[in-house]
C-alpha positions in Angstrom: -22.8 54.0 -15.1 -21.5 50.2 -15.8 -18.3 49.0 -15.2 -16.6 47.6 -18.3 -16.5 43.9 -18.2 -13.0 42.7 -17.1 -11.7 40.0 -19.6 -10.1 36.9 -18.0 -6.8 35.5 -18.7 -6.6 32.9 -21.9 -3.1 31.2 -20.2 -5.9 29.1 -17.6 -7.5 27.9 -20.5 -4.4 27.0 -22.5 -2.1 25.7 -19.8 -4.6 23.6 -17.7 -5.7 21.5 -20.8 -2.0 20.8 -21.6 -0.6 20.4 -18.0 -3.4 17.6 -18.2 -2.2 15.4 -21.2 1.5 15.8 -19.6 0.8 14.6 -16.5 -1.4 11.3 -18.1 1.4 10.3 -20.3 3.7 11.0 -17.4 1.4 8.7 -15.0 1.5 6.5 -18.1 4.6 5.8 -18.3 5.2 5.3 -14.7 2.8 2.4 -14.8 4.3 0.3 -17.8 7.7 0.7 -16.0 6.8 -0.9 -12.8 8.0 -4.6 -12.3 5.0 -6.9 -12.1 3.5 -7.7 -8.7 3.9 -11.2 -7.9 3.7 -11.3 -4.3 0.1 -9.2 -4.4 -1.9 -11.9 -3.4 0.1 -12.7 0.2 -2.1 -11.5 3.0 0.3 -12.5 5.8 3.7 -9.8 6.0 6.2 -11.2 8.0 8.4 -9.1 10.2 11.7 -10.0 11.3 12.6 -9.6 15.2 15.2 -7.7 16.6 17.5 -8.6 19.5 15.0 -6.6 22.0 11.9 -8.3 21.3 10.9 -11.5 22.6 10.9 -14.3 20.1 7.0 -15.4 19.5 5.3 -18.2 21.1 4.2 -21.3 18.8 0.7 -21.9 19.5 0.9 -25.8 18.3 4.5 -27.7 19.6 6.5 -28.7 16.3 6.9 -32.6 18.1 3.7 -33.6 19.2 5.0 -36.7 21.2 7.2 -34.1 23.3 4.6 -31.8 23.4 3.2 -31.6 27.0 -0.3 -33.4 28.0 -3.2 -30.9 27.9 -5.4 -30.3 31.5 -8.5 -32.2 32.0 -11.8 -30.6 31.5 -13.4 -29.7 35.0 -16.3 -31.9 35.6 
């Protein structure tokens, strides 16, 4: 004694197929709306500092005549 075959549901093969093309011209869309990206190519985010954090330390003096004379090298 065989079981009869059990038939699958058509909807898979109709919605999935259809749910696909909708969500390309949806993705579609969404990309020609974006503004253009003119600031892509800046590597270096700056990040301003609130009144808690202590303001960042310049690693070369802005005035190198006031800037102050380096150590000597130990012999």
């Amino acid at each position: 004694m065989s079981e009869p075959e059990k038939k699958g549901s058509p909807w898979p093969w109709i919605l999935v197929p259809i749910a696909a093309v909708g969500i390309f011209f949806v993705l579609r869309e969404c990309r020609q709306s974006l503004p253009p990206a003119d600031h892509a190519g800046s590597a270096e985010v700056t990040v301003p500092s609130g009144p808690d954090a202590p303001a960042p330390a310049d690693p070369k003096p802005a005035d190198p005549e006031n800037a102050p004379a380096p150590a000597p090298a130990p012999q």
